[in-house]
C-alpha positions, 0 to 999 in steps of 0.5 A: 767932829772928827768921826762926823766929818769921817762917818763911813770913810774911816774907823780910828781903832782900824790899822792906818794902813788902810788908809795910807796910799802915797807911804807905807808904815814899815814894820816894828813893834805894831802887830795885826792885832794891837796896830798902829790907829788913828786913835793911838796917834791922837793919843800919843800912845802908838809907839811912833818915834820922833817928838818935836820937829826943827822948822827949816830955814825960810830960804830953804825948799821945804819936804814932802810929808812923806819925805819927812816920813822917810827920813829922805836927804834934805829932811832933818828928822829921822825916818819915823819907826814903830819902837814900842807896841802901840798902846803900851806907853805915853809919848809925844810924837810929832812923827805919828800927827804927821802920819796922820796928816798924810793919811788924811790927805790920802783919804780925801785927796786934798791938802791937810790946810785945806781939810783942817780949814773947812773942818775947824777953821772956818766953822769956829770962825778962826780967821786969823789961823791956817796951818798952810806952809810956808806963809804967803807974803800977804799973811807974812806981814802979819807974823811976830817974828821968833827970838831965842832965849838970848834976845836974837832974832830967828833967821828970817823971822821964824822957821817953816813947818811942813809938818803941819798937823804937829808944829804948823798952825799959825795963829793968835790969842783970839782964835784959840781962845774961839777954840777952847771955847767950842771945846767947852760948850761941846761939853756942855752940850751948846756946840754945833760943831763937836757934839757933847758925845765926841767930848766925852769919847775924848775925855775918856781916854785919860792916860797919864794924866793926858788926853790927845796931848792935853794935860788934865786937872781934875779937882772936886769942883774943876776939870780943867785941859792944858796944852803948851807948845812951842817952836823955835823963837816961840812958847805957847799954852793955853787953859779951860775949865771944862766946867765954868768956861774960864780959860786963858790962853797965851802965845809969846815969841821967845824961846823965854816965853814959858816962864812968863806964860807960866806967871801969866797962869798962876797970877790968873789963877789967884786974881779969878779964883781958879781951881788950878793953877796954884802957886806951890811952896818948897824948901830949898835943898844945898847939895854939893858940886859934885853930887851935881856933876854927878848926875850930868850926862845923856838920859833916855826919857819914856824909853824915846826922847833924849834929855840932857842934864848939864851943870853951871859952875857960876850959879852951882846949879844943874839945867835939864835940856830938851830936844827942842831947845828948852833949858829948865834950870832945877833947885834942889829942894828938900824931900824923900828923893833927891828932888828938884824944881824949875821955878819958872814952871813947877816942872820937877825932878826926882833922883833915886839913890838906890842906882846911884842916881842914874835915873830920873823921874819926870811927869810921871816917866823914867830918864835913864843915863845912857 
């Protein structure tokens, strides 16, 4: 879709520079022969900082794009950098979807609401989405307002994104449902609007287990693509067979809502018979308190994102804290590593002891303790 929508005006392995009017992408990492491309940003491998994004506060003026690029005064994220060579590394960046976002703006000189509506919207028939920030009244009325874990209201109901490529569609069940749908009848080659070749382009740039920020599960008799996401006072997920067409999708509004999104996924699992999604048994592992105190503090993950591990002398067990607010509390479980699991989501952890456990591994990538 996107290259048919494109066709002429923009080549996704060219430098995003040539693209780019109201910004430019400062120098780090990239290079004139391995740059910074629309297609390394899809894949979250352009080695562009800045993972997930905050929202502001209803009662705040929003920024530019390109203020939020910036890092200007009043923005609160960091100014976006090139850190590692592009195509180097997995790395979720909310900062590269939004240097896309400007770029595309710049090409067709329209608001990025505007273009996603004409090109995916309107043609997949989502009429109950839009990414325009902030909401207008009338479609205010509408919106499940946020709770945090503890069961309080989010100020104001929700927080707005202008970072609209990365955190700023709203939407419901049915639409992205309509959505996943259109993914697998492009596959399947029954879609008007992305065509069975541009699936398989996608498809086949697999890294890591992902491919332009869905999770892949391959199976003998499924392929199936997962996304989950998540602001504040939100957690959302959602799941197809690229095979048989069976999915679900789930979106909830609490910062709680992975856990039971995650119930949600395996009960569907069990009750239709899905090649993914399956319940996984472990041996619970007693470690002592101080081992656990060991291993708290700040770790660096994938060279990018800060994580922190903290520890609870009620329960005896040690949390994993993420940039945007997500808590997984981890068991220790027994096996080769010091290990351990969320129960809630079957996200694991495993320590080495060879560096007196100043690292970590997690989906895949290392966490080392600053």
């Amino acid at each position: 879709m996107f290259q048919d929508k494109t066709a002429g005006e923009i080549d996704l392995d060219e430098h995003i520079d040539i693209y780019l009017e109201s910004y430019q992408l400062p120098q780090g990492k990239q290079t004139a022969d391995n740059p910074v491309t629309f297609r390394n940003i899809f894949a979250h491998t352009s080695g562009i900082t800045s993972g997930g994004y905050q929202g502001y506060a209803k009662d705040l003026v929003i920024p530019t794009d390109v203020a939020i690029l910036k890092g200007s005064e009043g923005v609160n994220s960091p100014a976006i950098e090139v850190i590692t060579a592009p195509n180097e590394m997995l790395a979720y960046s909310g900062g590269g979807y939004t240097l896309a976002e400007v770029a595309l703006q710049d090409i067709f000189n329209d608001d990025f609401s505007n273009i996603m509506s004409k090109w995916i919207l309107q043609p997949i028939g989502m009429k109950n989405s839009e990414f325009t920030q902030p909401l207008q009244p009338l479609d205010s009325s509408k919106v499940a307002k946020g709770y945090t874990s503890k069961g309080v209201i989010i100020d104001g109901g929700w927080r707005n994104h202008p970072e609209q490529a990365a955190a700023g569609l709203w939407s419901n069940a049915v639409d992205m449902a309509y959505f996943l749908i259109e993914i697998y009848r492009g596959y399947q080659g029954q879609s008007s609007i992305f065509s069975k070749s541009e699936i398989q382009s996608i498809l086949n740039h697999e890294r890591g287990g992902h491919i332009y920020g869905l999770i892949v599960d391959k199976s003998d008799t499924g392929f199936a693509i997962t996304h989950y996401g998540g602001n504040a006072g939100y957690r959302t997920g959602m799941t197809i067979d690229l095979n048989t067409g069976k999915g679900l999708v789930y979106l909830i509004n609490s910062d709680n809502g992975g856990a039971l999104g995650n119930e949600l996924l395996l009960s569907a699992s069990q009750l239709y018979h899905w090649n993914h999604f399956k319940r996984v048994s472990v041996k619970r592992n007693q470690l002592d308190s101080e081992l656990l105190k060991q291993l708290t503090g700040t770790y660096k993950w994938n060279n990018q994102v800060e994580l922190s591990i903290s520890f609870n002398d009620e329960t005896n067990q040690i949390s994993l804290h993420f940039p945007n607010g997500d808590a997984y509390e981890l068991i220790p479980i027994k096996g080769e590593e010091l290990s351990f699991i969320n129960s809630n989501n079957g996200v694991e952890v495993s320590f080495t002891a060879t560096n007196d456990y100043q690292s970590f591994r997690l989906y895949g990538d290392t966490a080392i303790k600053l």
